[in-house]
Structures are given as structure tokens and as C-alpha cells.
ZADO-1210 file (C-alpha; in nm, 4 decimals, padded with zeros to 6 digits):
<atoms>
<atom x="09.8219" y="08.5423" z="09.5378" code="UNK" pos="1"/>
<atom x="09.7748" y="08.3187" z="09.8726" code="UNK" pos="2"/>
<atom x="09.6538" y="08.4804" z="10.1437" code="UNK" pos="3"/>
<atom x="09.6700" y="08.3344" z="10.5213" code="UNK" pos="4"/>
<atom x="09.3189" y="08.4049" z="10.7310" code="UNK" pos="5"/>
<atom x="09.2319" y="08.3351" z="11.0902" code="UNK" pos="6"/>
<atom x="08.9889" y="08.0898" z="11.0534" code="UNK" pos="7"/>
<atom x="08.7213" y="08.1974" z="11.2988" code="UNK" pos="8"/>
<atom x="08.6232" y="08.5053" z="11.4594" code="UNK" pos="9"/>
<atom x="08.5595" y="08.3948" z="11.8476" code="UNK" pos="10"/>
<atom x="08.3862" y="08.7348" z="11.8675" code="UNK" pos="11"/>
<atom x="08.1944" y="08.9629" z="11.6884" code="UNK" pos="12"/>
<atom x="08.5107" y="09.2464" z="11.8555" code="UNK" pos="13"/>
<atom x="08.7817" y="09.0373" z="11.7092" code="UNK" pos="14"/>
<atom x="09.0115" y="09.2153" z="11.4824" code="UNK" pos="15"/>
<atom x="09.2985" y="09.0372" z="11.2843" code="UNK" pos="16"/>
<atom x="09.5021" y="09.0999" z="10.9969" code="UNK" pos="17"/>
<atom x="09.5185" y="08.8780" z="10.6777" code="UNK" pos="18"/>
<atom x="09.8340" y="08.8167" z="10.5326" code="UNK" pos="19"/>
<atom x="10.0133" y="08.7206" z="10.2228" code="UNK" pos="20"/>
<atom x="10.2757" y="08.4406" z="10.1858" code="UNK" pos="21"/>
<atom x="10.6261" y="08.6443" z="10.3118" code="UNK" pos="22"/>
<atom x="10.3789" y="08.7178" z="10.6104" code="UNK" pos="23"/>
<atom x="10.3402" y="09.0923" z="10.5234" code="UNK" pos="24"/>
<atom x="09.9965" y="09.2440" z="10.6796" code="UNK" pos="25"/>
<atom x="09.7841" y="09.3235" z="10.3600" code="UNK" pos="26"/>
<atom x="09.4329" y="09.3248" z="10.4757" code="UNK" pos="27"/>
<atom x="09.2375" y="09.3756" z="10.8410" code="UNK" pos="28"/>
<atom x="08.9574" y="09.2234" z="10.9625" code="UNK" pos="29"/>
<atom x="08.7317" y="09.4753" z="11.1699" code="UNK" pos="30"/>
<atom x="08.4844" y="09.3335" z="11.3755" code="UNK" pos="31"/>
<atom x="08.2312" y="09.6004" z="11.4878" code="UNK" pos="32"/>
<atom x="08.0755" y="09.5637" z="11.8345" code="UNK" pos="33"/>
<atom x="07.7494" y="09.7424" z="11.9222" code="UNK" pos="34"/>
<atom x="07.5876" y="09.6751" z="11.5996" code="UNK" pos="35"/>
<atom x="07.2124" y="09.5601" z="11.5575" code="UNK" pos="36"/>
<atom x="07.3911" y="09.3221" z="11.2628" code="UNK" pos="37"/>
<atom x="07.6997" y="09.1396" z="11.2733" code="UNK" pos="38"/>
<atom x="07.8977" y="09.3530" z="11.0822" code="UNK" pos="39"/>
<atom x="08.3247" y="09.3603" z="10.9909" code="UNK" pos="40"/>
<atom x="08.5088" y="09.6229" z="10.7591" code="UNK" pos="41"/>
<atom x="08.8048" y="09.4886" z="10.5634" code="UNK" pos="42"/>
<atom x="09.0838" y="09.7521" z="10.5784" code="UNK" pos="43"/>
<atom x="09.3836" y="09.8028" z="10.3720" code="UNK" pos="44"/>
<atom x="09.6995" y="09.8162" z="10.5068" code="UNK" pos="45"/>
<atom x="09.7013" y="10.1939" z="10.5528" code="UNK" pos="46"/>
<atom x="09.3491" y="10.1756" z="10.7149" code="UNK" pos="47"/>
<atom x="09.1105" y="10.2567" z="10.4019" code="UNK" pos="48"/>
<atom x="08.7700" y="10.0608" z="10.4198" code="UNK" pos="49"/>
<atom x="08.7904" y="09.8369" z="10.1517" code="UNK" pos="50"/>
<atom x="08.4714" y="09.6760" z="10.1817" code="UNK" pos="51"/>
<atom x="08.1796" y="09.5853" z="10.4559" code="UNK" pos="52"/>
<atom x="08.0312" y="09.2543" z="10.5376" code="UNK" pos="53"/>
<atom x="07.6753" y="09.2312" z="10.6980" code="UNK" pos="54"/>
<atom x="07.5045" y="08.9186" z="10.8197" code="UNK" pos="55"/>
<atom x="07.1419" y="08.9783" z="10.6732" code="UNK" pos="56"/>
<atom x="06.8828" y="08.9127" z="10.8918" code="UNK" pos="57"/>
<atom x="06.4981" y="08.7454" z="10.7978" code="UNK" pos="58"/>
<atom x="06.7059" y="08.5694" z="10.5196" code="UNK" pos="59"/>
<atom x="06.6346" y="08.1912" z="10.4524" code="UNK" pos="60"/>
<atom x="06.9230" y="08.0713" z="10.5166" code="UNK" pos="61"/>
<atom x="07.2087" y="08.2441" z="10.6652" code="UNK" pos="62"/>
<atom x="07.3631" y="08.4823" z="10.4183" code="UNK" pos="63"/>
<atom x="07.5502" y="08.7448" z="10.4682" code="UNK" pos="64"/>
<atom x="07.6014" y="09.1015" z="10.2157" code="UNK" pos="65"/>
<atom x="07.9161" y="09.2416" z="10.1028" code="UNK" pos="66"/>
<atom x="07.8852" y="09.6454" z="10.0573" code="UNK" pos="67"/>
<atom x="08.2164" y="09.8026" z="09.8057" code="UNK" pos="68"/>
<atom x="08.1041" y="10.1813" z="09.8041" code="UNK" pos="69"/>
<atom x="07.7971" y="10.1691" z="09.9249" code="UNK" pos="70"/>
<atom x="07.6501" y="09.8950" z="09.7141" code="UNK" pos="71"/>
<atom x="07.6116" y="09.5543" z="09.7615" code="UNK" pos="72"/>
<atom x="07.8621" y="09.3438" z="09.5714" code="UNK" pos="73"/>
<atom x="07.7977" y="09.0046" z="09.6602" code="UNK" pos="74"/>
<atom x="07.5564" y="08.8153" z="09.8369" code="UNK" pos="75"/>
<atom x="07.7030" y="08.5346" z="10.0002" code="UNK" pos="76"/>
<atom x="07.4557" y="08.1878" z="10.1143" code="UNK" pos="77"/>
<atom x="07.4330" y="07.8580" z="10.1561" code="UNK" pos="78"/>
<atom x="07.2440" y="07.6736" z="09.8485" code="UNK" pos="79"/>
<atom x="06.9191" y="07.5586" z="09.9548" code="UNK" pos="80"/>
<atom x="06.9677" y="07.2258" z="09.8068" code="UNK" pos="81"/>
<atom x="07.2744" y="07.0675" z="09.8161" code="UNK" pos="82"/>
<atom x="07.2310" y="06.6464" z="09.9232" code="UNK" pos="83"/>
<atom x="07.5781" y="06.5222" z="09.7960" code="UNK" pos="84"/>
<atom x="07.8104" y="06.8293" z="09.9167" code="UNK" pos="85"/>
<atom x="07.8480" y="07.1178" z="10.1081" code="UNK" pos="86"/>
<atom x="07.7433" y="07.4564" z="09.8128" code="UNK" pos="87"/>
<atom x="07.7526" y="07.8103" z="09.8544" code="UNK" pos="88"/>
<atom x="07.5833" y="08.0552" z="09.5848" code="UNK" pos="89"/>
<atom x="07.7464" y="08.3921" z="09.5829" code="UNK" pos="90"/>
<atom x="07.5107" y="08.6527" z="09.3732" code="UNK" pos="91"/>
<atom x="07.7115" y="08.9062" z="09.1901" code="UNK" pos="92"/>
<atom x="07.4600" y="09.2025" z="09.0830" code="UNK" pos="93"/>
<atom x="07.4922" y="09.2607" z="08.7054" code="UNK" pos="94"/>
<atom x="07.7456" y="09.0038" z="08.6514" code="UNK" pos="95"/>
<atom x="07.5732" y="08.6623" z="08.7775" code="UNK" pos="96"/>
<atom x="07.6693" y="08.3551" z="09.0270" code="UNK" pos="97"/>
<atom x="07.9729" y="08.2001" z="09.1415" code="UNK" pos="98"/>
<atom x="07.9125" y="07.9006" z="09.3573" code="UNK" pos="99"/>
<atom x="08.1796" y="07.7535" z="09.6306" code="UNK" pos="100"/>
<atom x="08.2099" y="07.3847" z="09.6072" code="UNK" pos="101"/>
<atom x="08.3725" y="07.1123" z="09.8411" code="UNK" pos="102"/>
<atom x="08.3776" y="07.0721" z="10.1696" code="UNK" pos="103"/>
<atom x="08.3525" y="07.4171" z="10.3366" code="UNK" pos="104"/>
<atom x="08.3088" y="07.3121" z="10.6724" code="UNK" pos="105"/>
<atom x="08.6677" y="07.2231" z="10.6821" code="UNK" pos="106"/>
<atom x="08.7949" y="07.4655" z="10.4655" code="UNK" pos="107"/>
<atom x="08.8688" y="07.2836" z="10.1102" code="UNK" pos="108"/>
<atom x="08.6995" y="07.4561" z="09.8327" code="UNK" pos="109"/>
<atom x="08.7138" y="07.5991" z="09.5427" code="UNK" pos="110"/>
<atom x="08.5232" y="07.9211" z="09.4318" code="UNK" pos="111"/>
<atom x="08.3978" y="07.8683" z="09.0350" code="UNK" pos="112"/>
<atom x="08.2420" y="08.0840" z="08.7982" code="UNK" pos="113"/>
<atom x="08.0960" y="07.8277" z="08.5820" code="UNK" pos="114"/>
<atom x="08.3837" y="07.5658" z="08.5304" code="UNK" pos="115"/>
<atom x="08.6191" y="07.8486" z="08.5709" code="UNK" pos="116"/>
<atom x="08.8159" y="07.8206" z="08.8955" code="UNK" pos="117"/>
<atom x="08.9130" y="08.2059" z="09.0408" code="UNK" pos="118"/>
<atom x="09.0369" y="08.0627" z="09.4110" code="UNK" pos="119"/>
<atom x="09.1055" y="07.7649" z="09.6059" code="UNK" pos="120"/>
<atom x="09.0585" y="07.7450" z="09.9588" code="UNK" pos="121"/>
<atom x="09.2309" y="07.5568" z="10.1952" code="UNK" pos="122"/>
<atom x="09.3718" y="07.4541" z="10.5537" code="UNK" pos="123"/>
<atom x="09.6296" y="07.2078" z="10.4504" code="UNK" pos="124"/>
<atom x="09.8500" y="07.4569" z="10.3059" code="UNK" pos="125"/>
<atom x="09.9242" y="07.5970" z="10.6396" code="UNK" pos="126"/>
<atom x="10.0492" y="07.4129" z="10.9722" code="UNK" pos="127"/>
<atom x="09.9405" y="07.7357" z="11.1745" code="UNK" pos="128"/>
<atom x="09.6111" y="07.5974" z="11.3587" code="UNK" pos="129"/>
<atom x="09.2807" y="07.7850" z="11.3195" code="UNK" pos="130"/>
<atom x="09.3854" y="07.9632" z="11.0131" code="UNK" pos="131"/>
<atom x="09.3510" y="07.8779" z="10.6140" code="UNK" pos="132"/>
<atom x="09.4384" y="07.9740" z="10.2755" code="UNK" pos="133"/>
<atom x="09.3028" y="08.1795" z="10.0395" code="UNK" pos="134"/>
<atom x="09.4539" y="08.1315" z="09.6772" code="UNK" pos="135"/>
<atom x="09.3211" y="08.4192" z="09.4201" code="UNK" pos="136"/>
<atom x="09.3750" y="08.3277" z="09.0377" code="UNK" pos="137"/>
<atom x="09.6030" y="08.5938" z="08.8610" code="UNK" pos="138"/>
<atom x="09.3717" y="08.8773" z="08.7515" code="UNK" pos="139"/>
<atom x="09.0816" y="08.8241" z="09.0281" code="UNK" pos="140"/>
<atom x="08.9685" y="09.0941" z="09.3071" code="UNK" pos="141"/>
<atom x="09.1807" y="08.9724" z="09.5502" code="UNK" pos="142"/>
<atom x="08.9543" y="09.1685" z="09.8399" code="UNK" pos="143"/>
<atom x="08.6637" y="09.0364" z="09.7614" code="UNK" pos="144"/>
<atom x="08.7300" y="08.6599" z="09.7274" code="UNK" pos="145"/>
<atom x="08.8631" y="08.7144" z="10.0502" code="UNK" pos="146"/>
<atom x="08.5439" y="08.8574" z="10.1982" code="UNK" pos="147"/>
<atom x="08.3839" y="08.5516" z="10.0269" code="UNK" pos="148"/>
<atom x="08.5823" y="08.3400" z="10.2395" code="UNK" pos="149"/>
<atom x="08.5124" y="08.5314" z="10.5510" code="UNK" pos="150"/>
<atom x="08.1340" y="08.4924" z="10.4463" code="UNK" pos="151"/>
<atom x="08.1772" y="08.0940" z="10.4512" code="UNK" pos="152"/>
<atom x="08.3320" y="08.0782" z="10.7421" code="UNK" pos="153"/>
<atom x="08.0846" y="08.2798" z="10.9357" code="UNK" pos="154"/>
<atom x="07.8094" y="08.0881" z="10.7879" code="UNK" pos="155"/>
<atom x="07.9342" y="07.7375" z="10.8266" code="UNK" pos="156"/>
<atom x="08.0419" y="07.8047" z="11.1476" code="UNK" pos="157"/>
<atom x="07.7257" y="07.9367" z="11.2492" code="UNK" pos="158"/>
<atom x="07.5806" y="07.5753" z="11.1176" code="UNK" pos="159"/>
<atom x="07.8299" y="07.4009" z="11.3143" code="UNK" pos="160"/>
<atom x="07.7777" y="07.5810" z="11.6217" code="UNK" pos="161"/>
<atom x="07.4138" y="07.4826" z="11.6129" code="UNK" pos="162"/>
</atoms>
């Protein structure tokens, strides 16, 4: 399934709603103001907390936590070493790494576990600006992969901004 995502929060208050490819509303972005950590909920359509993304402070490099009831699922940060290409690990608990390779600054990247690809990311599939494409491989956890993406945005855009 494709999804279409805003690609950057201006604020920390924004809300907006990711969609599929007909354009139907299937998952909202929360952005929660008046928290000590930069924090967003992503909502199903009805409303139901899916999932929580925290930017982790006192971190090495920026990284940011994604929390499916109550535990964290993923950890989502920028590979320490990484010369030739922009990297991303993202630490499963009790099921490993998946890494995002290619150029994540502008959005065109895939997400692997080990040679396997489970989604593609990308701007060119869209002529809407500031928005991208998230492409889920039949069978994956479409919500997730999507907070993934909202992870590498916030974190490369943080490096931009810099």
C-alpha cells in the first residue's frame, strides 16, 4: 500500500492526516505541544492511538522511540558511520535491525531487513510539494513503517536545519 505524508512538520502543534492512494484519510499525525519531548501520536481514522513517537533526549545522535502499547517498538537513528551514503539503523527489540538506505535527505530510500526490501520511500511519486510516498510491501505493518518515515524526516531535517 502507498501512502502520501506531509513531508515536514513546521511545528511541533502541527497535525495532518496521511493518506492512501484514492486520497482516503487513513492515519493522523498528532503533534503534542507542551511536552518536555517532542512527541506525536499516530491515530487511526476513528481516533484510536495507534502508536507514539518520542525524540529521545542525551542520545548520540538524534534518535527518536516509537512506543505500540506501552513498549518501545523501534528505535529509530542515524548510523554513526556512514561516509558513502546517507544510513539509518532502526532497532527492533526481539526481532533485530532494519536499516534505511539512500538518500534520505531528499526522500529516496528504501527500508531493508537484510537484502529484503519491506518499503520504498519517495518524493517523485507525487507532484504535491512538501509531501512523499510511503510504499509498504504486501504483508508489512503498514503503521509502523510509516512512523519510521516520520522518524527520518524529523531527524534529517533536524540535520539540515543545523
Amino acid at each position: 500500500m502507498r501512502y502520501l505524508v506531509r513531508e515536514r512538520l513546521f511545528s511541533i502543534t502541527d497535525d495532518y492526516w496521511v493518506t492512501d492512494e484514492r486520497g482516503d484519510k487513513v492515519f493522523l499525525v498528532d503533534g503534542k505541544a507542551l511536552r518536555l519531548h517532542e512527541t506525536f501520536e499516530l491515530k487511526d481514522a476513528s481516533g484510536a492511538v495507534l502508536a507514539t513517537i518520542r525524540k529521545k533526549f542525551l542520545a548520540f545522535t538524534d534518535t527518536m522511540e516509537i512506543e505500540y502499547d506501552g513498549a518501545v517498538a523501534a528505535t529509530v537513528r542515524k548510523a554513526l558511520f556512514s561516509p558513502l551514503r546517507n544510513r539509518a539503523v532502526i532497532e527492533m527489540p526481539g526481532r533485530g535491525e532494519l536499516e534505511a538506505v539512500g538518500d534520505i535527505f531528499d526522500k529516496d530510500f528504501e527500508i531493508r531487513d537484510g537484502h529484503q526490501v519491506i518499503a520504498q520511500v519517495s518524493r517523485s511519486w507525487f507532484r504535491i510539494r512538501d509531501t512523499y510516498g510511503v510504499d509498504v510491501a504486501p504483508g508489512g505493518n503498514d503503521a509502523l513503517i510509516v512512523c519510521i518515515a516520520i522518524c527520518l524526516d524529523r531527524i534529517y531535517d533536524t540535520k539540515r536545519d543545523h
